[in-house]
C-alpha positions as CSV (number, residue, x, y, z in Angstrom):
1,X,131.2,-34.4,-119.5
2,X,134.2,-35.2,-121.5
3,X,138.1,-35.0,-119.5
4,X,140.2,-37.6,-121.5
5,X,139.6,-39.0,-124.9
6,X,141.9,-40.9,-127.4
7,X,143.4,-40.9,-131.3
8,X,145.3,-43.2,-131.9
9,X,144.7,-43.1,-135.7
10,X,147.7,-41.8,-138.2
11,X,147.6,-38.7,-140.1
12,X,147.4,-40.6,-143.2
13,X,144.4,-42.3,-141.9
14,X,142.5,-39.0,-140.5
15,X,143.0,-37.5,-144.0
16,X,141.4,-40.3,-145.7
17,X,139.1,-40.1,-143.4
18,X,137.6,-36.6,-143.4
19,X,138.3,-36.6,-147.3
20,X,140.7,-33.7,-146.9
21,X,144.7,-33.1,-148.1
22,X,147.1,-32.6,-145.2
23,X,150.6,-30.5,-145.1
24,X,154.0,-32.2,-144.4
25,X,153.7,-30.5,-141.3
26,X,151.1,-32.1,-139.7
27,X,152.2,-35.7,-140.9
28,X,155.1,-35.1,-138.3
29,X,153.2,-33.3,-135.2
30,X,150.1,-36.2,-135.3
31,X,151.3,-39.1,-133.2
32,X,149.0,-41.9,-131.6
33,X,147.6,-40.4,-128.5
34,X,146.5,-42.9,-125.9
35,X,145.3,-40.1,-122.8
36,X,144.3,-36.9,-124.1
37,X,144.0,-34.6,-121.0
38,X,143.1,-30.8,-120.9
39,X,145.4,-28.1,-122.1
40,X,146.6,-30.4,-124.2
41,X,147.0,-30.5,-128.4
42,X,144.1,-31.6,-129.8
43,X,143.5,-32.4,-133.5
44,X,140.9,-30.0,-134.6
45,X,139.1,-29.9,-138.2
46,X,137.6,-26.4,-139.4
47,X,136.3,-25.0,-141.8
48,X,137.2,-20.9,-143.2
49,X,135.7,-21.4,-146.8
50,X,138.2,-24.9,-146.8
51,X,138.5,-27.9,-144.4
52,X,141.7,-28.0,-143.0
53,X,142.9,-29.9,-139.9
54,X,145.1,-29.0,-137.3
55,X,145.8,-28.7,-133.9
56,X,144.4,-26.4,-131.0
57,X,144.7,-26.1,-127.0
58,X,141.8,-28.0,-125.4
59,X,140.2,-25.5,-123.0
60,X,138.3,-22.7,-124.8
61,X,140.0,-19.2,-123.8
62,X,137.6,-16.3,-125.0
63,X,139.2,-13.8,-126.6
64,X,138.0,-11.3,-124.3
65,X,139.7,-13.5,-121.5
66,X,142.4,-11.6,-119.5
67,X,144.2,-14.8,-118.3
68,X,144.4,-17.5,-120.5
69,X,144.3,-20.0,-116.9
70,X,140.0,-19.6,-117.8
71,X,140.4,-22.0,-120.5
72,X,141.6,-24.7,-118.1
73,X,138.0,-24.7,-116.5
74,X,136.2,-24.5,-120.4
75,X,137.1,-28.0,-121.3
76,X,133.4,-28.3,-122.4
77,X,130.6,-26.7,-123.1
78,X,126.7,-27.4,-122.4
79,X,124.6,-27.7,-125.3
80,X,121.9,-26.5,-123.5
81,X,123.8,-22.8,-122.6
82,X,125.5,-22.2,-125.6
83,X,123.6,-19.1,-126.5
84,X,123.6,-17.4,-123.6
85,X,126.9,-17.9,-122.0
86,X,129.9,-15.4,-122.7
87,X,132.4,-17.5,-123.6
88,X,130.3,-19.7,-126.2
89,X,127.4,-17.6,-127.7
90,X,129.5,-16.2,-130.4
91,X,131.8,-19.0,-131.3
92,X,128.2,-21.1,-131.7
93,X,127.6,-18.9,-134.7
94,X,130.8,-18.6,-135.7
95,X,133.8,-20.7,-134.9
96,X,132.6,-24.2,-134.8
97,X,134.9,-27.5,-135.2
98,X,134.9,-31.0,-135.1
99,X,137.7,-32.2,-132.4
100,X,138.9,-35.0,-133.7
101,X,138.9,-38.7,-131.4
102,X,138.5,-42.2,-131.6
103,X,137.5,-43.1,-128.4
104,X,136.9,-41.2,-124.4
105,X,137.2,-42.2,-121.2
106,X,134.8,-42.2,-118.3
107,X,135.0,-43.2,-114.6
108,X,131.8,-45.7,-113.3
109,X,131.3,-45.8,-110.1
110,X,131.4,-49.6,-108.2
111,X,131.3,-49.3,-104.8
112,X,133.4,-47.3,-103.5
113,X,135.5,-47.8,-106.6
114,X,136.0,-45.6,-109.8
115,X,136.6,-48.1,-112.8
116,X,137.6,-46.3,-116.3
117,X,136.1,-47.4,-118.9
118,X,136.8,-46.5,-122.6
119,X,133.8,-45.5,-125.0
120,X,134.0,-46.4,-128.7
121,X,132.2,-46.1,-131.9
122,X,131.4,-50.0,-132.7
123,X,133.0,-49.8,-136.1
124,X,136.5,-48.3,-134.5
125,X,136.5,-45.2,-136.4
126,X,137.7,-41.8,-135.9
127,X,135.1,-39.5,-135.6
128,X,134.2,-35.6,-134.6
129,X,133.1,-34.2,-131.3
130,X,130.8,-31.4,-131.9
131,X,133.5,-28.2,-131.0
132,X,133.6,-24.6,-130.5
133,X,137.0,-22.8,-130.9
134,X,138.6,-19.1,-130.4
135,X,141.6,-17.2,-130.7
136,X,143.1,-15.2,-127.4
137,X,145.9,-12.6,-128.3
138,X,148.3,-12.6,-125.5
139,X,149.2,-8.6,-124.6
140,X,153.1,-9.8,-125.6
141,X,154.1,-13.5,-127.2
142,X,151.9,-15.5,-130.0
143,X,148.2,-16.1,-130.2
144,X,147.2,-19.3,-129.0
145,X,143.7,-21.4,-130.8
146,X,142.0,-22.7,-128.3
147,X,138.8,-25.1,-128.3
148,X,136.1,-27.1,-126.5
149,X,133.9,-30.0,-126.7
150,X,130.2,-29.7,-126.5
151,X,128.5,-31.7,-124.4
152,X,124.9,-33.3,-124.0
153,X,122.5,-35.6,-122.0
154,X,124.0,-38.9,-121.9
155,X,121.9,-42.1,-124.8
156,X,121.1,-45.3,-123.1
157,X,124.5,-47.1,-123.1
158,X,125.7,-44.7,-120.8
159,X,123.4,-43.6,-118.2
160,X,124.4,-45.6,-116.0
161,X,128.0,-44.5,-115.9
162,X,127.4,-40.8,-116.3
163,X,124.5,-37.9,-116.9
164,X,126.6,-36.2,-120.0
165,X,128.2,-37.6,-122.7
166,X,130.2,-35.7,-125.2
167,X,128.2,-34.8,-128.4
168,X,129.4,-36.8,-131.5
169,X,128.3,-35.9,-135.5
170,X,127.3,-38.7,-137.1
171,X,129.5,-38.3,-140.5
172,X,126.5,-37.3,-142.6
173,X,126.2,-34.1,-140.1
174,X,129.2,-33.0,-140.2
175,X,129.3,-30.4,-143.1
176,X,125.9,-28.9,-141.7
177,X,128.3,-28.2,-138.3
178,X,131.0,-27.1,-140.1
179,X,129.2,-24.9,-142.8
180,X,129.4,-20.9,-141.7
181,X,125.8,-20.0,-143.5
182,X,124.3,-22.6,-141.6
183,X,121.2,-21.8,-139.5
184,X,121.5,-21.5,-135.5
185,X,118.2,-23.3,-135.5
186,X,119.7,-26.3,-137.7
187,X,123.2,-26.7,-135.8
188,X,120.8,-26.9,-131.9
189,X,119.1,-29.7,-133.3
190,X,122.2,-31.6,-133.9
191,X,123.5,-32.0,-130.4
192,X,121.6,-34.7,-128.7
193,X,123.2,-37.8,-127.9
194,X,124.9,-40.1,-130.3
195,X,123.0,-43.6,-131.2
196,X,124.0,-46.1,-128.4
197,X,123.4,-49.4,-130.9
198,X,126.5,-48.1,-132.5
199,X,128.5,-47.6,-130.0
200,X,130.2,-49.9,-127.1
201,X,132.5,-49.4,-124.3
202,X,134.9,-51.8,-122.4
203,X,136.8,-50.8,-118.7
204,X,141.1,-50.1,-118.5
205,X,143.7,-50.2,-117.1
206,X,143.9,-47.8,-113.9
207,X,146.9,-45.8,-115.4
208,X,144.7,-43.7,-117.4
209,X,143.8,-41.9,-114.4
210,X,147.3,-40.1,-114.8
211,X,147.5,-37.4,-117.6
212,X,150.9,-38.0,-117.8
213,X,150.7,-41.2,-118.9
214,X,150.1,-41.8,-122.6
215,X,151.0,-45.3,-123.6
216,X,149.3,-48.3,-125.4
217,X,148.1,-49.8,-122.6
218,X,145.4,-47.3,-121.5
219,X,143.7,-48.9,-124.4
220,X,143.7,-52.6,-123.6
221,X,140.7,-53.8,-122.3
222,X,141.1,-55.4,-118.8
């Protein structure tokens, strides 16, 4: 599974990065984020005939949802079910994102100890989790974009910390996930696990186990 995560890239550099133009706007909502925790913000990339990114509520709510508390619980979402559950079997088809991150956080087991660690890309890159999103309409108030990270079998590096890992796109797959036309049958075969030669992971500080806390120092190896 996937329950905190990192970006602690600039605008500037997420722009460059996904090759796309961002609005004044978004230059002053993006901020380093050291603890990402659910229901939070999440910088989100989509595509509606144009890349665009911007920001969604982690925890998918489905539209049909009558309490928008469901999308606390729909953090992520099993590669393996996506066609047949409810909540996911449309947005597979048609609302798919890239959640943006540079890094996520998982809790190996020592003991009787939980140690985080924190799981990078080798080259220390942003890059996209494979993502679903949807829109709920409250009866009264504004509509709120909400999103989750898919998930899949855990590579080699990290078996021994956890079965799932999330599902990242390498960056030449990530217009096939983002392309509306493509096939069903295409976008399944791109969530399996991500190569573990490129990536690496290193154990922190204990204070990442609080959501609340988002500073520097969640990142420093220890």
């Amino acid at each position: 599974m996937c329950g905190r995560f990192t970006l602690t890239a600039e605008a500037k550099e997420l722009a460059k990065r996904f090759g796309i133009e961002v609005s004044a706007s978004f230059y002053k909502t993006v901020a380093p984020r050291y603890n990402i925790a659910p229901t939070q913000p999440v910088v989100v990339l989509a595509d509606d005939g144009k890349r665009y990114l911007t920001q969604m509520r982690w925890g998918l709510i489905p539209s049909w949802a009558k309490d928008p508390a469901i999308g606390n619980r729909m953090i992520n979402a099993r590669a393996e079910t996506l066609t047949t559950r409810p909540a996911f079997r449309v947005a597979i088809r048609k609302r798919r994102c890239l959640i943006v991150a540079d890094g996520f956080y998982e809790w190996k087991k020592t003991g009787n100890v939980k140690q985080p660690i924190r799981i990078v890309l080798k080259k220390r890159e942003p890059f996209g989790f494979a993502g679903l999103w949807e829109t709920w309409i409250p009866p009264e108030g504004k509509e709120i974009k909400s999103c989750a990270i898919i998930t899949t079998d855990a590579n080699e590096l990290l078996k021994d910390v956890h079965d799932r890992m999330p599902v990242i796109l390498p960056r030449d797959k990530e217009t096939l996930w983002l392309d509306p036309n493509a096939e069903l049958s295409h976008l399944l075969r791109l969530l399996k696990p991500y190569d573990s030669a490129a990536m690496e992971y290193y154990p922190v500080s204990r204070a990442v186990n609080s959501p609340s806390h988002n500073a520097a120092d969640c990142i420093v190896p220890i």
